[in-house]
N, C-alpha and C positions, 0 to 999 in steps of 0.2 A: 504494500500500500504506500502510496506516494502523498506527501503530505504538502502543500505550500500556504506561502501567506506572502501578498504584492501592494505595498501602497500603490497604486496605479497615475497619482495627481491626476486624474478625469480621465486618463485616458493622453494626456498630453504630453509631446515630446520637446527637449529643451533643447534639441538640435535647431529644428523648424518653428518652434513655438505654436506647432499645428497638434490636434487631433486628428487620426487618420482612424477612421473605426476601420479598415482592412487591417489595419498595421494593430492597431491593438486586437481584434481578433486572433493573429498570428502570433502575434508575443504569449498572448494565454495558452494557444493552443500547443507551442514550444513547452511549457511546464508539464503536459504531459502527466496531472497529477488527478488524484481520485480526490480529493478534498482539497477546495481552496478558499482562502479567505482573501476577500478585496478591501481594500482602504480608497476614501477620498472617491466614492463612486457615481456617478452622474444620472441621473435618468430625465430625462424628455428637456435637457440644457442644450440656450443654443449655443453656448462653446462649445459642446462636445457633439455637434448636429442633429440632436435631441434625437439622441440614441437611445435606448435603455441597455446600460454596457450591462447588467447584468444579464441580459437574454442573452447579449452578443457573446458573453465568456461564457456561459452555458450552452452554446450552440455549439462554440469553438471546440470546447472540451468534450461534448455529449454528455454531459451531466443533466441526467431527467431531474432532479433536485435542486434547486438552489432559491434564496431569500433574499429580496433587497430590503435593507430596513433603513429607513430617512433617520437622518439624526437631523435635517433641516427642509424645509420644503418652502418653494416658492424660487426665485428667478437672485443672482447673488446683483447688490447693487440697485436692484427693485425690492420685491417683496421677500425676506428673507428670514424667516422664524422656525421658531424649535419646533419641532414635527409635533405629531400629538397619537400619532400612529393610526388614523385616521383619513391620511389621504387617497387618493382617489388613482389605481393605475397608472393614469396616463397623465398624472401633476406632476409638475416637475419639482423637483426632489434629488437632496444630494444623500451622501449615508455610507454604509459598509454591505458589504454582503457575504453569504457564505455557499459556495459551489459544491456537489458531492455527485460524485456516479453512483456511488455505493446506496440502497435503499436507507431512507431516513425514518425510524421509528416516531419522533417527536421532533418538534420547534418550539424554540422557547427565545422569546424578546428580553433583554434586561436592560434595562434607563438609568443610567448613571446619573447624577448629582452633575451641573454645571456650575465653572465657575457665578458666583452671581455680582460678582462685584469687575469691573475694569481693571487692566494686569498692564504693567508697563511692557515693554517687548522692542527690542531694540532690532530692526531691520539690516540686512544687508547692504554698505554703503551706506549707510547712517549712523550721525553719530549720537546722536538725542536718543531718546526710547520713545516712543509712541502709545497712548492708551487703546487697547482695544478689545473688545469680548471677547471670550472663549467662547464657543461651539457647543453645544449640546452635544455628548456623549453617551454613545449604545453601546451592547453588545445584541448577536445572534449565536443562538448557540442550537445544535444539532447531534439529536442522538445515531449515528450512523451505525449499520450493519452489514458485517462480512458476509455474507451468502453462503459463504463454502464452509462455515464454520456455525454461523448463527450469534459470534461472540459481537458484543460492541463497543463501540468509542463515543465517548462526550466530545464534541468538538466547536471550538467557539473564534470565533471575529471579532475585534474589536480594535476601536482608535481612542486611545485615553488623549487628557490635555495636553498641552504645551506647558502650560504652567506648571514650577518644582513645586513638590509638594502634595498639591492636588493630584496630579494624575498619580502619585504613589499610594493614595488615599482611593482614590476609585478603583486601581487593581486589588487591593487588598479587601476593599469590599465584595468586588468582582470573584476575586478569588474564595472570599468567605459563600457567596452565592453557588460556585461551580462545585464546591467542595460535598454541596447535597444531592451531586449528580451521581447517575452511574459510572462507575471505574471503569477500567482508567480516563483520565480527563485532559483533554489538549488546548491548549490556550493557545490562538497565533493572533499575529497582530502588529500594526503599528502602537507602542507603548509609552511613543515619545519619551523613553528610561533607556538608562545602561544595565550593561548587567546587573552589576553589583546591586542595584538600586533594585530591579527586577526581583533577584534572590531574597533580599529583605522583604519586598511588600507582599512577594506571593508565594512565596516558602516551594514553589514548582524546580522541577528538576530544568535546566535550559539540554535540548536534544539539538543544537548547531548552533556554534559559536562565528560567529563571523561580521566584521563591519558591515553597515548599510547603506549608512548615510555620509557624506552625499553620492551621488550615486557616481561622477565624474572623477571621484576621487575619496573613498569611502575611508571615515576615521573614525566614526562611531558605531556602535548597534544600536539604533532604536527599534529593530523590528523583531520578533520572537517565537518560537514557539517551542514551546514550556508543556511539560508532562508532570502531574501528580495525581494526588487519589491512589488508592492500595489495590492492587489486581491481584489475583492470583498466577499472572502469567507476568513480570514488568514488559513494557516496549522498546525493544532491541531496534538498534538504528544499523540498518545497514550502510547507508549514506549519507552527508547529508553537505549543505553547502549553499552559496551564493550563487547566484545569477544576475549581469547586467542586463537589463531587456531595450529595445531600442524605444522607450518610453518612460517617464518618473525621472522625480530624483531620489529615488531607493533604488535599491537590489528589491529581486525576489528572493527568497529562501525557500530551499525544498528541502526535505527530509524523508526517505526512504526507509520503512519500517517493515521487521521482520514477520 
């Protein structure tokens, strides 16, 4: 079983500063993985040609299963508010989602706590910091089953804040939520954390070590995926590693499990 997790930025490339839905298509379909989790996802925007990428990356991959869940809905720089989980198909809507080939037993939504106050944040090429809101933060989480065996996997998506502090606060809550799932339990994701910070808030095993961020020249991990919960079998990794895609400023991460 092949595991991945892709912040995608909409779909957008930093070479051309285009979205190209053949080109992201193709990049998904490259991961070649039975579970994936998407960051920074787009549906019916017109920067991204009011695509719904989450159809597109489940076409790509043939994953009969997968969930977009808005953590924002409405147009960015128009209408632009916290989801309410309520909207309507074909609204446009930004969020995470989570892709599986593998038949899905349950789905389960979890709504994270937003920042509620303005956060300084100092820009690229700027030397002032800037105030400005955090995002409303989800998770989607999937109980997935092996066919050949009938065993299963808890498996989840999410984009925690930018903000230090906070987002170590929402995984740890997040984490405190997964931990009343079926075993074993996989957490991928953008975490906006390093490891170490990771290990402390979520007490999870990390199953691929590897830089992320940025993607042109990667010094950080900010993206994850993390295995705890007590199985009677643990999750042997036969592989696992980065991938540059011609899209984002992440890697992807895939993980290859026994």
């Amino acid at each position: 079983m092949r595991l991945a997790t892709f912040n995608i930025l909409h779909g957008r490339s930093l070479e051309d500063d285009r979205v190209d839905v053949d080109r992201y298509a193709a990049a998904i379909a490259s991961l070649d993985a039975d579970v994936v989790a998407l960051q920074e996802v787009d549906r019916a925007q017109e920067r991204s040609a009011r695509a719904d990428l989450t159809a597109v990356a489940a076409e790509a991959l043939g994953a009969r299963e997968h969930r977009f869940v808005a953590a924002l809905s409405g147009t960015p720089g128009a209408t632009w508010m916290a989801a309410t989980g309520r909207e309507q198909p074909e609204e446009a809507a930004y969020g995470i989602a989570l892709l599986s080939r593998l038949p899905v037993r349950s789905w389960e939504v979890v709504r994270l706590p937003s920042v509620p106050w303005t956060v300084p944040v100092v820009f690229p090429g700027r030397r002032r910091p800037q105030l400005v809101s955090d995002e409303p933060r989800v998770a989607v989480v999937a109980v997935v089953e092996e066919p050949a065996t009938g065993r299963c996997l808890t498996v989840a998506s999410t984009h925690l804040s930018f903000v230090p502090g906070w987002n170590s606060w929402q995984l740890r809550r997040l984490a405190r939520t997964l931990h009343r799932s079926p075993a074993p339990v996989v957490l991928m994701g953008d975490l906006n954390l390093e490891p170490e910070a990771v290990r402390r808030g979520s007490g999870m095993r990390p199953l691929v070590r590897a830089d992320t961020f940025p993607a042109h020249a990667p010094e950080r991990q900010l993206d994850h995926v993390l295995v705890g919960g007590d199985a009677p079998t643990p999750l042997r990794v036969d592989g696992a590693g980065s991938r540059r895609l011609p899209l984002s400023d992440h890697l992807a991460l895939t993980v290859d499990l026994a």
